[in-house]
C-alpha positions as protocol buffer text, in pm:
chain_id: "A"
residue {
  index: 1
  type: UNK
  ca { x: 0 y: 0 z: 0 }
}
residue {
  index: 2
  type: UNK
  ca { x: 158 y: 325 z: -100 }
}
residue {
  index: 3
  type: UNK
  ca { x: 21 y: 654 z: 67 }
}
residue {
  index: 4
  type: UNK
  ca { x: 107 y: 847 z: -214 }
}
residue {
  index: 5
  type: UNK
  ca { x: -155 y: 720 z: -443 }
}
residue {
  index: 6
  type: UNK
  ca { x: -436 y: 873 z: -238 }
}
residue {
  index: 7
  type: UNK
  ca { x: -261 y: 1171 z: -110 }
}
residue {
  index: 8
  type: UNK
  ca { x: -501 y: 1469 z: 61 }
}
residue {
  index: 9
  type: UNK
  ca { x: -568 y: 1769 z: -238 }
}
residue {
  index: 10
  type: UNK
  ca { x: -403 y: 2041 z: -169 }
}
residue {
  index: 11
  type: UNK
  ca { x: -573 y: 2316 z: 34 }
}
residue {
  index: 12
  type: UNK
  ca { x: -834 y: 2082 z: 118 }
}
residue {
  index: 13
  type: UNK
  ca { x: -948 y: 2165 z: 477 }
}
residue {
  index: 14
  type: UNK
  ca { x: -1149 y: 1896 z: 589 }
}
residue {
  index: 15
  type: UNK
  ca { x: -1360 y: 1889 z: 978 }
}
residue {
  index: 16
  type: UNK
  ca { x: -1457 y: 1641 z: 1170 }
}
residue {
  index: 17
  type: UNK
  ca { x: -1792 y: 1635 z: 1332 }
}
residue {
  index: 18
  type: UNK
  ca { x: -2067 y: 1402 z: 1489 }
}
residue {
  index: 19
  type: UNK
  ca { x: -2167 y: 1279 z: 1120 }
}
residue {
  index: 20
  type: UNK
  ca { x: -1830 y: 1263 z: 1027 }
}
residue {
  index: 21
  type: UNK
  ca { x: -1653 y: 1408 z: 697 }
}
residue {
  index: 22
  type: UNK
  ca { x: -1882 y: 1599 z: 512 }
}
residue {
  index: 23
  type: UNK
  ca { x: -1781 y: 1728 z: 131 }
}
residue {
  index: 24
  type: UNK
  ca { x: -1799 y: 1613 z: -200 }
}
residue {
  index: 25
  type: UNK
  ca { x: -1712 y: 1241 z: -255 }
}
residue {
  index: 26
  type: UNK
  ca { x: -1459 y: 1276 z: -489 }
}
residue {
  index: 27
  type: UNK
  ca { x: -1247 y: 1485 z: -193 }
}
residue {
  index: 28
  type: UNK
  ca { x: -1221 y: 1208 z: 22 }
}
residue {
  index: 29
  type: UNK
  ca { x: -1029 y: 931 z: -110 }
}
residue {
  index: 30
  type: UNK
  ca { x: -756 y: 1007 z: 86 }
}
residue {
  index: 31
  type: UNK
  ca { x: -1010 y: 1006 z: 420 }
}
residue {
  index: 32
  type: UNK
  ca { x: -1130 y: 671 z: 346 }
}
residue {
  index: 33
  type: UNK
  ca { x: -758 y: 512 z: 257 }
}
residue {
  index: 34
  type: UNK
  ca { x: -666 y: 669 z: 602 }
}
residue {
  index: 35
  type: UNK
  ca { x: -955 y: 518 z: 778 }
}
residue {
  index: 36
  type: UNK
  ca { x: -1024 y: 171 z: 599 }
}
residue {
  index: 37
  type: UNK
  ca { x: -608 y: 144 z: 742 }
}
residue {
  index: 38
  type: UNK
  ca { x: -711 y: 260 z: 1077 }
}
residue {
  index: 39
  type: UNK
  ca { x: -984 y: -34 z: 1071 }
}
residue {
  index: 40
  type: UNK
  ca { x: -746 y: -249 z: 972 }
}
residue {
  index: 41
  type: UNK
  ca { x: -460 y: -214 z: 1221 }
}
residue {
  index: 42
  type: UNK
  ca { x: -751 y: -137 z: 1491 }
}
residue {
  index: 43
  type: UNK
  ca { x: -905 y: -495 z: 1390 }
}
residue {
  index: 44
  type: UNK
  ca { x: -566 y: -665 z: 1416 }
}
residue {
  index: 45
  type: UNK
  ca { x: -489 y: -517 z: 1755 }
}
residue {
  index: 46
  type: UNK
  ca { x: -795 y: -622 z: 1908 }
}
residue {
  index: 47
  type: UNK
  ca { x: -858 y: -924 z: 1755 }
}
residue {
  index: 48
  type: UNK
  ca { x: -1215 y: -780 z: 1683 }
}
residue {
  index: 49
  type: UNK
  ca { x: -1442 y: -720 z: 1372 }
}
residue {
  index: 50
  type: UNK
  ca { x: -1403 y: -331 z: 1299 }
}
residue {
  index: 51
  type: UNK
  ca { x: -1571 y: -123 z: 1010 }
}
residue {
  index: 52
  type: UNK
  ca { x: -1614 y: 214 z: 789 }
}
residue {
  index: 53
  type: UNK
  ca { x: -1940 y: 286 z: 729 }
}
residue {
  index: 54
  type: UNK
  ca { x: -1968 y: 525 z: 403 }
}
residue {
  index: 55
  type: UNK
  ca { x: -2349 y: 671 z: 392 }
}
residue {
  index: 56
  type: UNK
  ca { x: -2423 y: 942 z: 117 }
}
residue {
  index: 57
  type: UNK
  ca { x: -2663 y: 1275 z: 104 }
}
residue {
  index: 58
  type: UNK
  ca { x: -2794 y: 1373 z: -252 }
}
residue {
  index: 59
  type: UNK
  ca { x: -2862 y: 1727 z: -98 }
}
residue {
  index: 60
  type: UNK
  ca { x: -2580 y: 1996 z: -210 }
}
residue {
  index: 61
  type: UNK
  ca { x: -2276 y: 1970 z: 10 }
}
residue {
  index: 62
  type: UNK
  ca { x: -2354 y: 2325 z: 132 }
}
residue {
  index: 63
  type: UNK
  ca { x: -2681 y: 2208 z: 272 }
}
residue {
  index: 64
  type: UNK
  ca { x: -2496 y: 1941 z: 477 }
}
residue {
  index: 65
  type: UNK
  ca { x: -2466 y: 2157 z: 799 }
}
């Protein structure tokens, strides 16, 4: 796995709330490489089932709050 190919745009300010990352999909590949290795290494130290869960809004990402 190589970091590079999903590497955080530029500028790109992203915050975290109680819903979680809100923008425009194609902004967070590098979020959900990050977080699918977080799972991952979480999962292994535990020795429990971990997850991402991705949900989507079709409302404009400026109505997202």
């Amino acid at each position: 796995m190589d970091i590079k190919v999903h590497p955080k745009p530029p500028g790109l300010v992203l915050q975290y709330g109680t819903a979680g990352f809100r923008t425009n999909a194609s902004r967070l590949d590098h979020v959900m490489f990050r977080m699918g290795l977080l799972a991952a290494l979480r999962a292994k130290q535990t020795k429990a089932a971990i997850g991402v869960m991705v949900t989507a809004s079709h409302n404009p990402e400026v109505l997202l709050g």
